[in-house]
SEFIMAR-911420 format. One line per field, with one value per residue (C-alpha): residue in three letters; z, x, y; residue number from 1. Coordinates in steps of 0.5 Angstrom, whole numbers. Example, Ala and Ser with C-alpha at 12.3 -4.5 7.8 and 13.67 -1.06 7.14 Angstrom:
type: c(Ala, Ser) .
up: c(16, 14) .
east: c(25, 27) .
north: c(-9, -2) .
seq: c(1, 2) .
END
This chain:
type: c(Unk, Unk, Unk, Unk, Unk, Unk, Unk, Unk, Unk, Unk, Unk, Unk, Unk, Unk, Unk, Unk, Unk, Unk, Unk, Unk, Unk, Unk, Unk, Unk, Unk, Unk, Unk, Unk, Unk, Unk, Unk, Unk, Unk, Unk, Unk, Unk, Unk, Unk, Unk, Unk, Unk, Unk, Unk, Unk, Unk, Unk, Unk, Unk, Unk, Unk, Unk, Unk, Unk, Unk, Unk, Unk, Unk, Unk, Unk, Unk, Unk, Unk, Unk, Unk, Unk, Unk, Unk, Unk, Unk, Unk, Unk, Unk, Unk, Unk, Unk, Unk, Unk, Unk, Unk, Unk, Unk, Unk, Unk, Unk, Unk, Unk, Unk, Unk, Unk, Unk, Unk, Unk, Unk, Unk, Unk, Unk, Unk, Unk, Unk, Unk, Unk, Unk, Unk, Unk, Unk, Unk, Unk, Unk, Unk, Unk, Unk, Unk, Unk, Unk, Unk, Unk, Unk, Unk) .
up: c(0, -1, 2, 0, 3, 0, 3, 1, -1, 2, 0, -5, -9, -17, -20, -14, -13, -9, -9, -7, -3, -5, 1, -1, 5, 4, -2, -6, -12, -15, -21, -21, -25, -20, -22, -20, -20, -19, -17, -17, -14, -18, -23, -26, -23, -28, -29, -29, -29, -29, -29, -32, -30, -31, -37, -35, -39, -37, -38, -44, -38, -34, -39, -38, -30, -28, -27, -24, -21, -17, -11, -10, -4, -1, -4, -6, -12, -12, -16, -17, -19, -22, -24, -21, -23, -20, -25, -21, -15, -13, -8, -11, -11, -12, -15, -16, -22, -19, -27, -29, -35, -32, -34, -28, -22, -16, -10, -10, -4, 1, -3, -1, -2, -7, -6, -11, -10, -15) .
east: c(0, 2, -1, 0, 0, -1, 1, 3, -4, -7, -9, -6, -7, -6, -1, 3, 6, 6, 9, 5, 8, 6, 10, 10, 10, 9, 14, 19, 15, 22, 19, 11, 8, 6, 0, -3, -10, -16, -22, -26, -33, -39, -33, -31, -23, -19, -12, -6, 0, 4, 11, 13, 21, 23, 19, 13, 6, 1, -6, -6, -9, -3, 3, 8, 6, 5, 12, 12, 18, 20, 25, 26, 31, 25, 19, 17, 13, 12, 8, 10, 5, 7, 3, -4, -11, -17, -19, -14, -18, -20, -17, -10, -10, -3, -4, 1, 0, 5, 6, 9, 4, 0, -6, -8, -8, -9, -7, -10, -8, -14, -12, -9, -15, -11, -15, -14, -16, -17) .
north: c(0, 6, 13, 20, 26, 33, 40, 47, 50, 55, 63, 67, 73, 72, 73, 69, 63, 56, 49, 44, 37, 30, 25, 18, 13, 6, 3, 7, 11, 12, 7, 10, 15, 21, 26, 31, 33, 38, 39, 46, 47, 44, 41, 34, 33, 35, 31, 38, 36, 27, 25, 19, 18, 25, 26, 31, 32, 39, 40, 46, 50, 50, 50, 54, 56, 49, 46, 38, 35, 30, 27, 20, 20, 23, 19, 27, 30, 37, 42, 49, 54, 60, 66, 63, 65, 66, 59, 56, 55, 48, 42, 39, 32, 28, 21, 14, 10, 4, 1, 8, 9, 15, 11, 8, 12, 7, 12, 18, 24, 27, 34, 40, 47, 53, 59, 65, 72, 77) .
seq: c(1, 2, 3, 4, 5, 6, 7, 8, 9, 10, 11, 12, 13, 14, 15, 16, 17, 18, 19, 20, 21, 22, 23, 24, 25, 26, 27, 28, 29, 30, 31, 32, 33, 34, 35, 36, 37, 38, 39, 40, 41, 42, 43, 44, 45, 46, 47, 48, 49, 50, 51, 52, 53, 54, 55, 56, 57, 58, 59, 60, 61, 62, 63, 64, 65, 66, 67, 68, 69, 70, 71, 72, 73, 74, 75, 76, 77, 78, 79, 80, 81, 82, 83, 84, 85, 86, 87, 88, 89, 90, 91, 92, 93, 94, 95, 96, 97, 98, 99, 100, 101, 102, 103, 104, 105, 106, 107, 108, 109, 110, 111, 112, 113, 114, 115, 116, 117, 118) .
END
């Protein structure tokens, strides 16, 4: 088993910046593909941002602010988000696909709440 605990979030005003954690414990996710999720109020979760190895894939709505990365001494995702947006807003979830595909994501976070300010 593997659990997943998310941090980093909270309120901030547009334009500013957060890093968000994903802590693994449990198993090594050094060969797992790590994603990050989220899901605003009264919409569908929407996938933002995975990491496979070291090569990452973003949401169109997240490139070039949106930066995911990883460290494996530390059983540790990250997820940097600059110049954010009021549509930013939602709870961020972290999630762990132990086949490295990014396709099935069978661990998932409780999520951490990113509040922007216009």
């Amino acid at each position: 088993q593997v659990q997943l605990v998310e941090s980093g979030g909270g309120l901030v005003q547009a334009g500013g910046s957060l890093r968000l954690s994903c802590a693994a414990s449990g198993r090594t996710t050094r060969s797992y593909a790590m994603g990050w999720f989220r899901q605003a109020p009264g919409k569908e979760r929407e996938f933002v941002a995975a990491i496979r190895w070291n090569s990452s894939t973003y949401a169109d709505s997240v490139k070039g602010r949106f930066t995911i990365s990883r460290a494996n001494a530390k059983n540790t995702v990250y997820l940097q988000i600059n110049s954010l947006k009021p549509e930013d807003t939602a709870v961020y979830y972290c999630a762990a696909d132990p086949r490295g595909l990014g396709s099935s994501y069978g661990y998932w976070g409780q999520g951490t709440q990113v509040t922007v300010s216009s």
